[in-house]
Structures are given as C-alpha cells and as structure tokens.
C-alpha positions in Angstrom: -21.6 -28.0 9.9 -18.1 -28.3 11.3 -15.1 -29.9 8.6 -14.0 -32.6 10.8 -10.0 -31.5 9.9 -9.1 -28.5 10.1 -8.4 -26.3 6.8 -4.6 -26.7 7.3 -4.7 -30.3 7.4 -6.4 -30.8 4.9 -4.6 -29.5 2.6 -1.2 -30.6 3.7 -2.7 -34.0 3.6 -2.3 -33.7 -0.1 -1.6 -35.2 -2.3 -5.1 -36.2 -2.8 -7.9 -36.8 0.2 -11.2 -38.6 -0.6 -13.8 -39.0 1.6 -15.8 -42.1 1.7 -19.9 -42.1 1.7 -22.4 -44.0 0.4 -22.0 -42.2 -2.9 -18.5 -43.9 -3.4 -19.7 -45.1 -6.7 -21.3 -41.7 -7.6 -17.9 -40.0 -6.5 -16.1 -42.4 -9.0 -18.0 -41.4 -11.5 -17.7 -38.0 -11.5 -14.0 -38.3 -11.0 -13.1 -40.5 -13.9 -15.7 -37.9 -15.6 -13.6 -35.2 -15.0 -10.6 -37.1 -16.7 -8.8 -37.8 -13.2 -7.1 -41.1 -12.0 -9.0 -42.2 -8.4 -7.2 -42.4 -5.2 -9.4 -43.4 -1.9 -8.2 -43.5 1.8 -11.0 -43.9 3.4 -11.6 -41.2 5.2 -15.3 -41.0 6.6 -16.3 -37.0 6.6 -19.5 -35.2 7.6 -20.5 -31.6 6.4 -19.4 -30.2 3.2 -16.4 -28.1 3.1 -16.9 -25.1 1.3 -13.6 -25.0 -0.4 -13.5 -28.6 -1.4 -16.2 -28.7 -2.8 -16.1 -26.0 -5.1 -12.2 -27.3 -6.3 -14.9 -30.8 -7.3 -17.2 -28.3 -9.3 -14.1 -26.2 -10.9 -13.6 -29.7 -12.8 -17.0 -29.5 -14.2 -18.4 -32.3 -12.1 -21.5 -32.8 -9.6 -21.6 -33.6 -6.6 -24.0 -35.1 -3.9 -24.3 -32.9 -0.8 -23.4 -35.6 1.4 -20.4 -36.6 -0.5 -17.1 -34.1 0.1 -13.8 -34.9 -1.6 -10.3 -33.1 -2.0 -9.6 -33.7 -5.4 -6.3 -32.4 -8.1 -6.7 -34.5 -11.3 -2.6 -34.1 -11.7 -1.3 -34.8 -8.0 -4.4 -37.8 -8.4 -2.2 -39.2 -11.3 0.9 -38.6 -9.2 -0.5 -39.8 -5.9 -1.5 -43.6 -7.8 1.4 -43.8 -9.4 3.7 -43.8 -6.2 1.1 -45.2 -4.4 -0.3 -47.9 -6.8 -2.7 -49.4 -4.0 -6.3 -48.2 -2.4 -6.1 -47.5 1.2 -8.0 -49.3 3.1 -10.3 -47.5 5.0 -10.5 -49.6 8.0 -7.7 -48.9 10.0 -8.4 -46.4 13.0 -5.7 -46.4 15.9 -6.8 -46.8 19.7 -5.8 -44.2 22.3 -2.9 -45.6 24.1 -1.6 -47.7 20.2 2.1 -47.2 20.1 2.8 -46.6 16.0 6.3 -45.7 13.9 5.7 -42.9 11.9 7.6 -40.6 9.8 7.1 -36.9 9.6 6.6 -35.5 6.0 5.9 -31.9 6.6 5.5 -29.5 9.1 1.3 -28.4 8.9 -1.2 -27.1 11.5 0.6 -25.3 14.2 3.3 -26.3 12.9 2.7 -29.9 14.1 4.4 -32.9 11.9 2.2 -34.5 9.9 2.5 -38.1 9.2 0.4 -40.5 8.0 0.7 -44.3 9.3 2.4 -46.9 6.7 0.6 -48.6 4.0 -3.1 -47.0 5.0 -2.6 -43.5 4.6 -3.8 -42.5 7.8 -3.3 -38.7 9.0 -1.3 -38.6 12.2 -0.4 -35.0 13.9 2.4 -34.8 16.3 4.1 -32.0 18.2 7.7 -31.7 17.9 8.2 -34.0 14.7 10.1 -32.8 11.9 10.6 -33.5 8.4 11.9 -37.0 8.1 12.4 -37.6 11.2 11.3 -41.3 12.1 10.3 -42.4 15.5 8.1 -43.8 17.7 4.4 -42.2 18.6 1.9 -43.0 21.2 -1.7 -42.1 20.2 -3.1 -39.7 22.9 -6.7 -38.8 21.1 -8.7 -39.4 18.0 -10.3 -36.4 16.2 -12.7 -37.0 13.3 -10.5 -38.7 10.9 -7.3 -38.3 12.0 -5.3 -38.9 15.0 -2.8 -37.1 17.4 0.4 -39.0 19.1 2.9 -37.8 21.2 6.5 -38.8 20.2 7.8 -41.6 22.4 11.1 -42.5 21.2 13.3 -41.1 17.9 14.7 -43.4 15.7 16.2 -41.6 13.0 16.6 -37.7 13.4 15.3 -35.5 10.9 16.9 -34.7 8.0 17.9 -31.1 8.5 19.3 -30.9 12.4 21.3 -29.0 14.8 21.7 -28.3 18.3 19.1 -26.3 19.5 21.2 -23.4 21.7 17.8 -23.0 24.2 18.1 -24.9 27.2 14.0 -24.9 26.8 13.9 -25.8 23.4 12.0 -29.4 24.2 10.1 -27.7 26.7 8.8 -24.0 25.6 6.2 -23.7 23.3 7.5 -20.6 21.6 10.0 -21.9 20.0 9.0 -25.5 18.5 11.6 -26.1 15.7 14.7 -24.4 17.3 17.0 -27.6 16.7 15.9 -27.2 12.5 18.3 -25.8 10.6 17.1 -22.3 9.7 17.2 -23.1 5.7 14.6 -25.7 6.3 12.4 -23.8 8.4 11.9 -21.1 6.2 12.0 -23.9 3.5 8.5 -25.9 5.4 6.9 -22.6 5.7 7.4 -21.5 2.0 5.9 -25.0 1.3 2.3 -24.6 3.5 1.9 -21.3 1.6 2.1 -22.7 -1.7 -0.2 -25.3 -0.5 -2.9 -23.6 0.7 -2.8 -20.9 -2.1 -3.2 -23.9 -4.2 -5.4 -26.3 -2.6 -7.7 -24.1 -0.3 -7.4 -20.6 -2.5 -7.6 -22.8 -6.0 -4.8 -21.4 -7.8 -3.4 -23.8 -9.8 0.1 -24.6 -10.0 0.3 -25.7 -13.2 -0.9 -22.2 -14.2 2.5 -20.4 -15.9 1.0 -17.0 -14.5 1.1 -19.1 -10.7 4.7 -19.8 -11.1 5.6 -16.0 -11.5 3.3 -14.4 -8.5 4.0 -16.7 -6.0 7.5 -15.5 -4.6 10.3 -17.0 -2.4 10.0 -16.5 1.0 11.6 -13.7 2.4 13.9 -14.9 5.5 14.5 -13.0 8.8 17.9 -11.8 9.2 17.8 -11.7 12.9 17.3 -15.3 14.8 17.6 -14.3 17.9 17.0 -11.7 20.3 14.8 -10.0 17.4 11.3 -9.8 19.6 10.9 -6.5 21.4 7.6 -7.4 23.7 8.1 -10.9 25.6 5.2 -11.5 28.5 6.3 -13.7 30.9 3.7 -15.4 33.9 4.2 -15.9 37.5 2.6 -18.9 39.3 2.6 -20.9 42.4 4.1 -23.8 41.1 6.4 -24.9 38.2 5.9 -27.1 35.7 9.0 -29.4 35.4 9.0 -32.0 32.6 10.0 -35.6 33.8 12.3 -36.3 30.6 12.4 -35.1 27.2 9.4 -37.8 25.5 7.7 -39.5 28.8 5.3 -36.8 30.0 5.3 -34.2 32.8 4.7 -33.6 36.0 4.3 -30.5 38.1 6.4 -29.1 41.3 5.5 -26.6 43.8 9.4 -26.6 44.4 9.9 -22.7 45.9 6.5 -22.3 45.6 7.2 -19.6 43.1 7.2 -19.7 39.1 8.3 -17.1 36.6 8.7 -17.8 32.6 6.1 -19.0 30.1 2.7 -21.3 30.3 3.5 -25.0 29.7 2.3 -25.8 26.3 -1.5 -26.6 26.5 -1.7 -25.7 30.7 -2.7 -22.4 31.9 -2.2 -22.9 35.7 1.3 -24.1 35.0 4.4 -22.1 33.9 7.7 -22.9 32.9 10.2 -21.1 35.1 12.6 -19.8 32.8 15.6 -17.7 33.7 16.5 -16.8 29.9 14.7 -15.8 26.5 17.4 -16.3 23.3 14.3 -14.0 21.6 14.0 -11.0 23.6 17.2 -8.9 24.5 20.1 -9.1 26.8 19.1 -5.8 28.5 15.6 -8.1 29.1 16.8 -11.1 30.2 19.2 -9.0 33.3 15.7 -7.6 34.4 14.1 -10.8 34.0 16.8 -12.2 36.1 16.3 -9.5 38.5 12.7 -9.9 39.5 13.4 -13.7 39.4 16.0 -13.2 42.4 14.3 -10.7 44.1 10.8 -12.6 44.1 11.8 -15.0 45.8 13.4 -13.5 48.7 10.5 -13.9 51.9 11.4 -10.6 53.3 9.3 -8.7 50.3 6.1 -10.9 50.2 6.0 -10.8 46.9 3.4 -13.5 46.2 3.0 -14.9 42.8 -1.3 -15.2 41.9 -2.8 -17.8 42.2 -5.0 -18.6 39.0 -7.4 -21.8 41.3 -7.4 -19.8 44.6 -7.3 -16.1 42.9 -5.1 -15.4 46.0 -1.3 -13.8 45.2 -0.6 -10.2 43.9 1.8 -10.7 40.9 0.2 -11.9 38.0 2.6 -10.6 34.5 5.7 -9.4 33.5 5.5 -7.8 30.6 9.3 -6.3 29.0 9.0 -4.0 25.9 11.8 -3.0 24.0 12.2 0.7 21.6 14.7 3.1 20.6 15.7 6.4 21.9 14.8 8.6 18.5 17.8 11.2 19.2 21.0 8.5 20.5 19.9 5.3 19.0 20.4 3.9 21.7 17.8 1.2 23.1 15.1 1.2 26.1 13.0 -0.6 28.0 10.3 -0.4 29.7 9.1 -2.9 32.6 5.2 -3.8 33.1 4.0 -5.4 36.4 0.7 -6.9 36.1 -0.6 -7.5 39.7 -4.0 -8.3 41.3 -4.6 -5.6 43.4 -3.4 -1.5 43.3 -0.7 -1.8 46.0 2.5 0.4 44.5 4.4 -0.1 47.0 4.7 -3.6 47.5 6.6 -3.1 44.3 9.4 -0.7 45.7 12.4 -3.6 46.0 11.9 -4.5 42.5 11.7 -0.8 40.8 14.9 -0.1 43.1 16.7 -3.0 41.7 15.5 -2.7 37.8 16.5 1.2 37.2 20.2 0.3 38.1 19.9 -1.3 34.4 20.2 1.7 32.0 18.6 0.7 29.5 15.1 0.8 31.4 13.3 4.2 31.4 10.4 3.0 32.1 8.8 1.1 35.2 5.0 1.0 35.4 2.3 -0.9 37.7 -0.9 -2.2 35.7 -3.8 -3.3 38.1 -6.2 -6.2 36.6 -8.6 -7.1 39.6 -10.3 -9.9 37.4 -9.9 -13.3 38.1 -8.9 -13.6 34.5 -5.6 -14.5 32.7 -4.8 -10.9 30.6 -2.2 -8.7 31.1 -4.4 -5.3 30.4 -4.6 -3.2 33.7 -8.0 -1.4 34.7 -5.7 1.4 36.2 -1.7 2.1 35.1 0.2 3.1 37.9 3.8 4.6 36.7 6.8 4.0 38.7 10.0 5.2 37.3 11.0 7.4 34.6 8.1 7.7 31.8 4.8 6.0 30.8 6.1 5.6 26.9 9.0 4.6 25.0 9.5 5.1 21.6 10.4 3.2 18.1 11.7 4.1 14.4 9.8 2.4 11.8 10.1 3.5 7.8 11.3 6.7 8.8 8.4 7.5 11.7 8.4 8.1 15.3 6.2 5.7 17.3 5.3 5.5 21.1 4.3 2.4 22.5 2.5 2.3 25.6 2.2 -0.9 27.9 -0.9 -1.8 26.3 -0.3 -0.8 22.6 0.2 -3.3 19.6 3.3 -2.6 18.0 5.0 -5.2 15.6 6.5 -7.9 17.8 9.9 -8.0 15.2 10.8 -4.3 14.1 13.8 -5.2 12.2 11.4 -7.7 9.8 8.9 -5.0 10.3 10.8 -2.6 8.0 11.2 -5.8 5.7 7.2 -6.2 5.6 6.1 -2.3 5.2 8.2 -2.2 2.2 7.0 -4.8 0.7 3.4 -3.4 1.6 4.2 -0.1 0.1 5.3 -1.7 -3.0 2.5 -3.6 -3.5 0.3 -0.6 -2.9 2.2 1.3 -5.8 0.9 4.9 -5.1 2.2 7.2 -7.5 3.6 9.7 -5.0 1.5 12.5 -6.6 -0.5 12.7 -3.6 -3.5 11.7 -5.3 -4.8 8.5 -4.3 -7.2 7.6 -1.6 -6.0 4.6 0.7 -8.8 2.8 3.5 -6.7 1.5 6.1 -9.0 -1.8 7.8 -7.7 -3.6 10.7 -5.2 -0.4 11.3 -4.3 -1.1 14.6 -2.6 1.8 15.9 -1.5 3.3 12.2 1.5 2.3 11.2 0.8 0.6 7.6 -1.3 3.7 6.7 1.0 6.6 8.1 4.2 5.1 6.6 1.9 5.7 3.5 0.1 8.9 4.0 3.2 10.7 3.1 2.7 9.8 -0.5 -1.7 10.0 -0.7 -4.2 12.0 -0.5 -5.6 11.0 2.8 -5.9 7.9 5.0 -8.8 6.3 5.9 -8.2 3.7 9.1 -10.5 1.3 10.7 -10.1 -0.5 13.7 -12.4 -2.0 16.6 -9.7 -1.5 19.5 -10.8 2.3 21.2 -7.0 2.3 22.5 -5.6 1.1 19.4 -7.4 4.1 17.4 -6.4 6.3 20.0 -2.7 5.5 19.5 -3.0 5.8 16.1 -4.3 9.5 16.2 -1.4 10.1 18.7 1.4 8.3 15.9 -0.4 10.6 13.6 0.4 13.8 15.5 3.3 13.0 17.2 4.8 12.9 13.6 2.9 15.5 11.7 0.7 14.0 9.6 -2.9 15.5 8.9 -4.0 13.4 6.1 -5.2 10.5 8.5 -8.2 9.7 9.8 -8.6 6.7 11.9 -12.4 5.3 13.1 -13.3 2.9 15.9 -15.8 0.0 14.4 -16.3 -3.7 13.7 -15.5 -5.0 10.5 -16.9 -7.9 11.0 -20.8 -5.8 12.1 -20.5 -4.0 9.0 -23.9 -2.4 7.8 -25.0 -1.1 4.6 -24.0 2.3 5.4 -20.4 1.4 5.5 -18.3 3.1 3.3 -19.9 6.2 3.6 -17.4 8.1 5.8 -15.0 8.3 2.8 -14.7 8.8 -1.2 -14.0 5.7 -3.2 -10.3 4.6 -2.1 -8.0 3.6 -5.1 -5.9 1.3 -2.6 -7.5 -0.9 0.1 -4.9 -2.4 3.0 -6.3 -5.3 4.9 -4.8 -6.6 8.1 -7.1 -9.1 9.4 -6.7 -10.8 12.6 -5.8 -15.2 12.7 -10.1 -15.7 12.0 -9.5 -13.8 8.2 -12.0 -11.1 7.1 -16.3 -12.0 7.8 -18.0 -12.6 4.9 -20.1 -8.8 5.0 -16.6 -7.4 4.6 -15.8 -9.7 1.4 -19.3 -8.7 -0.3 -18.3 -5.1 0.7 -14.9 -4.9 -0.8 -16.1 -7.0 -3.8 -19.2 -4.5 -4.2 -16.5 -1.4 -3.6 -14.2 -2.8 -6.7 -11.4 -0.8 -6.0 -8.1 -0.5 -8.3 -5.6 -2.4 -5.7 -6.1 -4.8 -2.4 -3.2 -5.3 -0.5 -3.8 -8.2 1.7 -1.7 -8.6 4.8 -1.9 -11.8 6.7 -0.7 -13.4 9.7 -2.5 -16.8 9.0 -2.4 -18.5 5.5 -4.8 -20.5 5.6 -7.6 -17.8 6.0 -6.3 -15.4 3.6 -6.0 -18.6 0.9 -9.8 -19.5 1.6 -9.9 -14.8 1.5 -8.3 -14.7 -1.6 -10.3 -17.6 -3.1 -13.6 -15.4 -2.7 -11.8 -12.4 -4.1 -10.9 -14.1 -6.9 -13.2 -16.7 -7.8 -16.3 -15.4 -5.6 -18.6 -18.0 -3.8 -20.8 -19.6 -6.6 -22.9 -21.4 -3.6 -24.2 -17.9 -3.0 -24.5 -16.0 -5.9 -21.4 -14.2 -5.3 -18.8 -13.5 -8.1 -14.9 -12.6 -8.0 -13.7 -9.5 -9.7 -9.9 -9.6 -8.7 -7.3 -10.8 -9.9 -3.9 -12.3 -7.8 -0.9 -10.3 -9.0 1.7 -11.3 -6.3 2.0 -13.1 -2.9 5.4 -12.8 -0.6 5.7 -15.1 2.1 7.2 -13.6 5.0 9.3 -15.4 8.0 8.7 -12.4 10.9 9.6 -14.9 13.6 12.1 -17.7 13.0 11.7 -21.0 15.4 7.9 -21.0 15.8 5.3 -21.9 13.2 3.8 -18.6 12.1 4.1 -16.9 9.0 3.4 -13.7 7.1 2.0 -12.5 3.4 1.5 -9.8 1.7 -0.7 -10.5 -1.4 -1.5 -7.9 -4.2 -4.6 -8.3 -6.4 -5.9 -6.1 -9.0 -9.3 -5.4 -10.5 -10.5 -8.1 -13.3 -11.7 -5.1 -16.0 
C-alpha cells in the first residue's frame, strides 16, 4: 500500500503527525501508555508506513494495523506546549481556495512547506522560502495535504538577496538562487537531521547523536562549478506571463534552445546564459543559439508531438588538459537522424573557441526524450576529454557519468576515503557497488588489496576498466549486474571485503541487497547518498533491522557528513560510516 505523503514530508511535517482512524481512542491509549503528551491534526491516512510504525513500537506500544501515526514523545510535549489546542481535522481546502501561508522549511524537492493557520494543515509550494509570507492558490489536493502555487508575497523571507540569474523565477535548476547561501546550506543541514532522526530513528536526544551527525560541508564554488549542462531545442518557447500569474507558451521564432519548463516536456525555456556551467560554455551556447536560427542552414529544432526536426540536445562537458591545466570542452549534438553534415556551419563556428577539442554528433532515432546516441559520429578534434580527480586521470566520453561538480568532488572522495580508513598496508579487501565508472574505488585501490566494483551500466563498467588502465592500476576489477536482481550466489566472485562502498542511485538500495550486506557483516560500510531520505530509511535497516520481517541490525552509525555538491537547487549529499555491532 502506497503512504499517502511522501517520506520527506512526512517527516518535515514534524513536529508531531497523527493520523486519525477509528482507533483514535486505541491510539490514545497507547500514546499516553508510552508516557507521551497527545497531539492530533487530523490527518486521515491509509496503509501503514513501514517507518512509522516501527518509531510507535520503539516506545514499547501496540498498534492496530489500520492505525499509522508519527509519534516523538519529546517534540509531542513540545508541539502541545506551543500549540496548546487540537487541530481540527475538518478543514480540507478546495482547488482554486486562495490561502496566506507562511513557509517554515524548505522539504520535498525542496518545496516550502507550510501548513495553513490554526489547523495544521500541510501545504507544499514551489518557490517559498523560510519565512516568507504570502498569498497561495491551491492547484491540487494529494492525500492529506495540499499543493498551491504562490500568488502574491507579502513579507519576503527572512534570509534574501538578489538573485544574479535573469531565470531565477523561471528555471527549475536553480530554485533558491535569491536565498542567501548561509541559509541554504543551513535548510539542507536541517532535512538531514530530520530524516536521520524521524525516518532513520536515531534519536536526537542520544549524546552519541550529537557527536556523529556533522555540519554540513558547504561548496566553495557558487557558480560556474558544473562541468556537464544539457540543454534542449524545441519548436516553441515557453515564456512565463509574469513572475506569480501562470504561463503561457510562444512559437515566437519558431525555435527554442535552454532548459524544459519546470513540469513540461514539450516546452523549453530559451536561455542564452547558465551562471552554473562555464564562460567557455555559455560562448558556444551562444553560438549555436545564433547560428540556429539563421534559415539558410535548416537547422530544424525536433519536434517532440510531430517527431519531425533534426536537432534534439546540446549537451557541453567541461575537463582539464592533464599536462597545461588548462581547461576543454567538448560539444555533443544530439540529432534525430545521422546527417553530419547538416552540422558543418555550427562545428565551423564552435572550434574558433579554444577551449573546445572536441565536437561530436550523437544519433538517437527514437521518438524519445534522452540524449544517448545509437551511433557517435566525431566531428572535430577527439572523441574524449580528460579530468584530474584525487590525483587520477579520467576520460569522459559524451555518454559517461562523471561527477557533475569536480571541485566538491575532491571534497566528497576525501571524506569517503576517510570514512573507509584503510590502513594503507595494502591489505584490505574493498567491494565497490553502484561504481559507475570507478572513481570512488580507484582513488582507493592505491592503498588495498584489490577492488571489487559492481555496476549495471555495460558502458559505465567499460569506462571504469578504461580509468583503471589508463592510470595503471591492476588491483581492480569491475562487474556488470543488478544489485537490485541479486541471487543467492552473489558474493561469490570475491573474498570477504573488509570495507563495503555504496553509491546507490535516488530509489536507495532493494531490500535483497540489505539482507545481503547484513548477512555479509563486514568491518566498515561507507554509504554514499544523493538522496536522504532513502539512505535514513537504509540506514534504519542497517541499524535497527526490520523487526516486521524477522530481520535484525548489526551496524552501528559512527558518522554522517552532509554535503552541499550543488548550491541553489535542493539536492544534497552524505557520506555515512557505520561499523559492525560486535
């Protein structure tokens, strides 16, 4: 059954969420059982949320299955103190209700949370920020909670500035531009701790919490710090009408080239400058804008409805000459059909910029939205560049993964290879999963015994073999499979590792991988995570194990490092250490 919030909300909803039922008087019970001052606000939920109801049974209470509650006995005593009154749990807003809100945090996506005066209502809306107050129109209900779109600012949050992006309001890259860095580093510090707390249950009144959850570690670089923007051509542009009233859409030119307009596929915001990607970028970007639109060409932008136009991406990747220092670029068409040529006046125009060395042509015939070619075409100069990162040689092809931010990168492997703490005898075994193409395990080979890597991209693995020769290392073996279709006989292809590095995609790790490295019980996990939410609810199973199931923890959470890899948007990093319970 599907939680009717999702995990992030729920949590940042705190303090304190209880959901209504007929077991109200059951659920009272049990709470003032477990020693804990009741709040309701009358939420009505269906299912039964894994995490939430385990936090109910940590406090030695029962539960009905049809009952689910959020519960913290000391944010409960906190929560009725400054909130003395129950919530009535009959207020639900209509689609179209105009409501004044103010934001309290930045949660899901990123999105403000809010919740409506005097009924403690959840309200999510894009754009708000902490304490700003303003006027919200409700555009759709979902479950229990409701999502407006900002009409009118009264009061400006708390911690502004001028955002220096022309498309700051518009772009969805780039949603809290006009927040004063402090502050955004100081939200995302704050849905970390959260989740760790509420969805991993790790408690912060715990004096062994307060030392392993660290300070988040800031990006020096604000700007111009990604080195792989993909832009999108289309047939049309999207143009909002003004900064809170809605949008509308313009065929003005008849030709489109920037980023997708925030929930639209078919429509793209023509931009003409990215403040993340670098000046050598943006002067090519500005060339193929120019030259595009000159009829002489026929350089037709696709189509997405009609499937009819022959450029489709533009795809600008950034690197390091390994002997000058100096930087390159390398320039990826994405077009519909294998027609070279057509691309002549742009390749002509591009290499006159010296920091490109490389021009290439990747053909994707499907009607579909990616940016990988079938077939690479190279036009100019070679069909690689190259990158530095902890002291290895990297080359990135137009389809590899690389880290988006190789300045934070460094920041991030360090803090990886401290957490691992190899000895540097060259003793210790390391399995590499979610490897990508290498470059958390060879930055460590150099100090194990041997690397294993895992990965289910065939391109990523063979990139990672590449990294590994290209810089001498022998003690690195990477393997194409699925880690979330692991089988029993998994784990045979290597000795008993004394370190384990995880990398899981947004989703987290499946649940066959979690019984596997709980059943493996080796010395160190080093969990690296783009999404905090998963790796609390990863870390909770590690830890405390899935009782539901019959599953026990056997680790134990040393450390965890938030890390800001891209300041203005809402993602975040962490690199957790945990240890085997002996």
């Amino acid at each position: 059954m599907k939680c009717p919030l999702p995990a992030e909300l729920f949590i940042s909803s705190l303090p304190l969420l209880v959901f209504t039922g007929k077991k109200l008087e059951e659920m009272r019970a049990a709470m003032a059982a477990a020693g804990a001052s009741p709040s309701f606000c009358g939420l009505h939920a269906v299912g039964k949320p894994r995490s939430l109801l385990l936090k109910f049974r940590l406090y030695g209470a029962s539960l009905s299955p049809r009952c689910v509650l959020e519960f913290s006995p000391d944010l409960a005593a906190e929560e009725a103190e400054a909130t003395p009154q129950i919530r009535s749990p009959s207020f639900f807003p209509k689609k179209g209700q105009t409501l004044e809100l103010v934001c309290e945090s930045l949660a899901f996506k990123g999105k403000g949370l809010c919740k409506v005066a005097d009924t403690g209502f959840v309200v999510m809306c894009d754009r708000a920020l902490p304490g700003e107050r303003f006027i919200g129109r409700v555009t759709r209900k979902k479950g229990n909670y409701a999502e407006v779109q900002k009409v009118e600012t009264l009061t400006p949050h708390r911690d502004y500035v001028e955002a220096p992006c022309k498309y700051a309001s518009d772009c969805g890259g780039c949603k809290t531009q006009n927040l004063m860095y402090d502050a955004q580093v100081r939200a995302k510090e704050e849905q970390v701790r959260d989740l760790i707390t509420h969805v991993g249950r790790f408690s912060l009144n715990d004096p062994e919490f307060a030392s392993l959850f660290r300070p988040i570690v800031p990006c020096d670089l604000h700007y111009h710090y990604r080195n792989k923007m993909e832009f999108s051509f289309g047939n049309q542009k999207w143009v909002p009408e003004d900064q809170f009233s809605g949008t509308k859409c313009s065929d003005f030119d008849g030709f489109a080239l920037g980023l997708h307009a925030p929930g639209h596929f078919d429509k793209v915001l023509h931009v003409d400058k990215c403040l993340l990607q670098s000046e050598a970028a943006n002067m090519v970007l500005a060339v193929v804008q120019n030259t595009c639109t000159e009829p002489a060409f026929g350089l037709t932008p696709y189509n997405v409805h009609t499937h009819v136009g022959f450029l489709k991406h533009l795809m600008l990747r950034s690197g390091r000459d390994i002997a000058s220092g100096l930087p390159q670029l390398m320039v990826n068409f994405v077009t519909s059909s294998d027609n070279p040529g057509l691309l002549s006046p742009l390749v002509d125009k591009i290499v006159n910029i010296p920091e490109v060395v490389s021009v290439v042509n990747n053909v994707n015939t499907s009607v579909g939205n990616t940016s990988l070619g079938e077939k690479e075409n190279v036009l100019y100069g070679k069909s690689t560049i190259t990158e530095t990162l902890r002291g290895l040689t990297f080359q990135i092809s137009a389809n590899s993964f690389f880290q988006t931010n190789t300045h934070q990168a460094e920041v991030l492997y360090k803090l990886i290879e401290e957490c691992a703490g190899l000895t540097g005898d060259g003793s210790e075994v390391i399995l590499d999963l979610f490897c990508g193409t290498g470059t958390i395990g060879l930055t460590l080979a150099r100090r194990a015994r041997h690397v294993y890597g895992y990965e289910v991209v065939a391109d990523a693995i063979s990139d990672a073999r590449r990294n590994a020769e290209i810089n001498g290392i022998k003690n690195a073996t990477f393997i194409q499979g699925d880690l979330n279709k692991i089988t029993d006989d998994f784990g045979k292809d290597f000795p008993q590792p004394d370190v384990v590095i995880t990398d899981p995609n947004r989703p987290g790790m499946h649940m066959k991988l979690i019984k596997f490295l709980l059943k493996l019980r080796a010395k160190r996990i080093v969990y690296v995570s783009c999404n905090p939410a998963t790796c609390a609810r990863d870390l909770d199973y590690l830890c405390h194990g899935v009782p539901e199931k019959n599953i026990e923890g056997c680790y134990r959470l040393r450390s965890l490092q938030p890390v800001d890899m891209f300041p203005h948007t809402p993602h975040i990093e962490c690199v957790c250490l945990l240890e085997i319970d002996s």
